[in-house]
N, C-alpha and C positions, 0 to 999 in steps of 0.2 A: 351349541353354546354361543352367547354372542358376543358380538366384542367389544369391549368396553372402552367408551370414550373419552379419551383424555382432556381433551383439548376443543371449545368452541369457539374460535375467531368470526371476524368480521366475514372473513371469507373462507377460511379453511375450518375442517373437523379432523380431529384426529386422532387412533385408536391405538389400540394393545394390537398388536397379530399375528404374537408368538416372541419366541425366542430371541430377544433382541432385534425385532420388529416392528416397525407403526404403519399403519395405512393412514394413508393423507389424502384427503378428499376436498376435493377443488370448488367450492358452492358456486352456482350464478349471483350469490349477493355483488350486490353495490354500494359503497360507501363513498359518502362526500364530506368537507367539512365535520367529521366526526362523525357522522350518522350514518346508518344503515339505512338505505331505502325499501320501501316496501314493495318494489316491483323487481324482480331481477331482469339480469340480462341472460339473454338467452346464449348456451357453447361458451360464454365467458370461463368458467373452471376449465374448459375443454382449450380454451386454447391456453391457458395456463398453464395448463398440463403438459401440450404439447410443442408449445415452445420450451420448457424445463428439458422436457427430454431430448429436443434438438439441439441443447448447449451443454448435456450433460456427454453428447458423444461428441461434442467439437473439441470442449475442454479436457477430454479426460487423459491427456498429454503433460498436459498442466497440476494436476490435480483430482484423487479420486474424487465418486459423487456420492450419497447416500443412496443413491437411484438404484434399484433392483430391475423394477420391470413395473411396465402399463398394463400389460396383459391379465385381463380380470381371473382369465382360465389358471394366473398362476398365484390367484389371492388364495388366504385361507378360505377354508370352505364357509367360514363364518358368514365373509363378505356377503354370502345371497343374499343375509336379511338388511342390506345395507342397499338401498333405491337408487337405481340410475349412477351406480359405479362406472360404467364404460366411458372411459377418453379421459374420464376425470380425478381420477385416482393412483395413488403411486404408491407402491409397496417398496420401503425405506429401511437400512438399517439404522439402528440407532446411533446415536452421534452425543456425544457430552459435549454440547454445544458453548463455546464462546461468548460470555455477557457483553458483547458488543455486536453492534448495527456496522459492518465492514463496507463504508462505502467509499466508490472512487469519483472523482469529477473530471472532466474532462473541457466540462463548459463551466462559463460564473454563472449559476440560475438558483433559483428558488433562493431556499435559508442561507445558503452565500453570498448570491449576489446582496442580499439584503443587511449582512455581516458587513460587504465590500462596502457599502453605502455608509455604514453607520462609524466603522472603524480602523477602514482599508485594509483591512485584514479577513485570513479563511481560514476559520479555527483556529484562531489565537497568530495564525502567522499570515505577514505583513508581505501584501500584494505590491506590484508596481501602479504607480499611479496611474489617472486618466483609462481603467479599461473599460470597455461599454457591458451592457447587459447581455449575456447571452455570446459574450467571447469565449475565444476555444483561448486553453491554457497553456502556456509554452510547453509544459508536460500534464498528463493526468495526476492527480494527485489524491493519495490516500487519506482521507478523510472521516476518522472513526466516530461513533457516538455512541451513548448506554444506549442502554434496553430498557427502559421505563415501565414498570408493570403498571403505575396509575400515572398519567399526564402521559407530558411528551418524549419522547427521548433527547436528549441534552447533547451537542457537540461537543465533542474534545480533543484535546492535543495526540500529538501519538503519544507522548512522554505518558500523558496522562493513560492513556493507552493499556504500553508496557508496563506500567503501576499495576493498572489491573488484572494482567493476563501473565507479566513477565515479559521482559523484551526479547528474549528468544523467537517464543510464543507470537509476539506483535511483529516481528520482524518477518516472521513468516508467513504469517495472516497477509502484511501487508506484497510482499513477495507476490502471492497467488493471486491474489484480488487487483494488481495491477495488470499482470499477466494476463488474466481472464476478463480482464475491462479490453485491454488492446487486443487481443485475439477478434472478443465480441464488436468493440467498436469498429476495425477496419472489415471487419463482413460484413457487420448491417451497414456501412459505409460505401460499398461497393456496390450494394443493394438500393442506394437512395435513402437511407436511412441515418441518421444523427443520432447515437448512443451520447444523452450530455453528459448523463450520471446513471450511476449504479448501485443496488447496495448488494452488495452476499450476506450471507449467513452462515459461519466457518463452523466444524466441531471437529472432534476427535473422533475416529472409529479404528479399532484395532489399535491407538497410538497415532495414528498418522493424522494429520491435518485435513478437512475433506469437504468439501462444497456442500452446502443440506440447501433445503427448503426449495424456492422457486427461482429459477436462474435467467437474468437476463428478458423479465417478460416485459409487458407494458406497466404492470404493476408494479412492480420494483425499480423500475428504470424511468428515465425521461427521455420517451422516442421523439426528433421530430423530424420532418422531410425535409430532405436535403437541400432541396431545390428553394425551401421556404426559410431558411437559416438565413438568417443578416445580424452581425454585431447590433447589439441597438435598438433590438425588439426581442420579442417571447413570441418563437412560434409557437403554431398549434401543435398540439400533440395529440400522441400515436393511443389514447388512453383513453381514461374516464373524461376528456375535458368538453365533451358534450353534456355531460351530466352539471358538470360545473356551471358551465356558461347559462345553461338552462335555470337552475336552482339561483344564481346570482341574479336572475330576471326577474325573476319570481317574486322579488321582495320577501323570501321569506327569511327570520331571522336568527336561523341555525341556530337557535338556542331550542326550540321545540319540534314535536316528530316531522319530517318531512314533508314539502306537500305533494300530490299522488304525479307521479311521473308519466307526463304523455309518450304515445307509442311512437311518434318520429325519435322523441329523443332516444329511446329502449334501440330502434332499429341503426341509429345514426350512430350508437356504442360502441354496439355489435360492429357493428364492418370495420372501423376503427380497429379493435381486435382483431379480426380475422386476417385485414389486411397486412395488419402488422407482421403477425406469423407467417403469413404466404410471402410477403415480401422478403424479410429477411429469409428463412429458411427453404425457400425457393420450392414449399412444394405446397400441392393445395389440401387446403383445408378438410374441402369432403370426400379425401380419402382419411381423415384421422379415428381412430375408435368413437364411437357410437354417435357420430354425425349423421342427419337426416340427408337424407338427398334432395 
């Protein structure tokens, strides 16, 4: 029997696999400016994967995870008819997931900094004057937004928050999601690594509050080296930003398909990735599940 697919993302797939079970599967897609590229990267799900599961046993002091297991030998036996499962799949409990995007900041960057500019304010509340781009913040701050099924997702207050969820609910969300920013931040910290921001992805499993989706990778986060942070500039990041820089060259005008992605930039991704994982979680790559040698 096969197993039936819930869910197609930009990057993730996601199935039925029993019993209050999903399999989540980590694609090589790439996506910039809204679009999907037609070329993937290459171990990109893989280390997705295996950074999720290097923060799912850092945190789990903090917070249960959804995370069962990597090991394909312990999927449903469905799984076989399902291509190139190893390294990059996770077998999950289910979770009644949260209508919120749980994110923490640490730095002013991206749709804040840009809030900061317009309004002196981060998510409706009112910064101190005069800070530059890319400042670390006297404290991280919780920082929620919806879930947008069409457009973008929309910042909000926590008030607006707890409206949503119940401020029990929000008050605890924002508990674990700070906790597990600082945990995360002072490791990859110590590593050379700049955690600016964060999102999770919170639900309920059994009643209890509980970490889902992909935890602390380069995709949900903003990596950047340490050594490269100065108030007052945008370093580079740990991420897609080869793909960016590249596509913003290109003069093309993100409103049509993409245009075809040369292999420096596909290889210049990847390492970005890999690195990221090996650096922070201090171990190497091609020992992870179904990595080539």
């Amino acid at each position: 029997m096969s197993l039936r697919r819930l869910y197609s993302g930009k990057v993730r797939d996601v199935y039925e696999a029993g019993d209050d079970l999903l399999l989540m599967v980590a694609s090589d897609r790439i996506s910039a400016f809204d679009h999907v590229f037609a070329e993937p990267v290459p171990d990109k799900g893989r280390v997705l994967t295996a950074m999720t599961a290097f923060w799912a046993g850092e945190l789990a002091d903090i917070a249960p995870s959804h995370l069962l297991t990597t090991d394909v030998a312990e999927f449903p036996p469905a799984a076989v008819e399902l291509a190139d499962l190893e390294g990059r799949a996770m077998l999950v409990r289910k979770a009644e997931m949260l209508p919120l995007e749980c994110i923490v900041r640490g730095y002013l960057a991206g749709s804040a900094w840009k809030e900061y500019l317009s309004t002196g304010t981060m998510h409706g509340t009112p910064l101190p004057g005069g800070l530059a781009e890319s400042a670390r913040l006297d404290e991280p701050v919780f920082t929620p937004s919806t879930k947008a099924t069409v457009g973008h997702d929309e910042n909000i207050s926590f008030d607006e928050a707890a409206h949503l969820v119940g401020r029990a609910v929000a008050e605890r969300a924002r508990e674990i999601c700070l906790s597990a920013y600082a945990r995360g931040a002072e490791t990859a910290l110590e590593r050379g690594i700049v955690v600016a921001d964060t999102k999770f992805e919170l639900g309920f499993i059994d009643g209890e509050l509980s970490i889902c989706d992909e935890v602390l990778t380069p995709d949900s986060s903003r990596f950047w080296a340490a050594d490269a942070w100065r108030p007052g500039s945008t370093p580079p990041s740990f991420d897609k930003q080869p793909v960016r820089d590249w596509a913003e060259g290109t003069g093309w005008d993100k409103s049509g398909a993409p245009p075809e992605m040369p292999e420096e930039v596909i290889a210049a991704t990847r390492d970005r990735y890999v690195r990221a994982y090996e650096q922070i979680s201090g171990m190497p790559f091609a020992n992870w599940w179904g990595v080539s040698p």
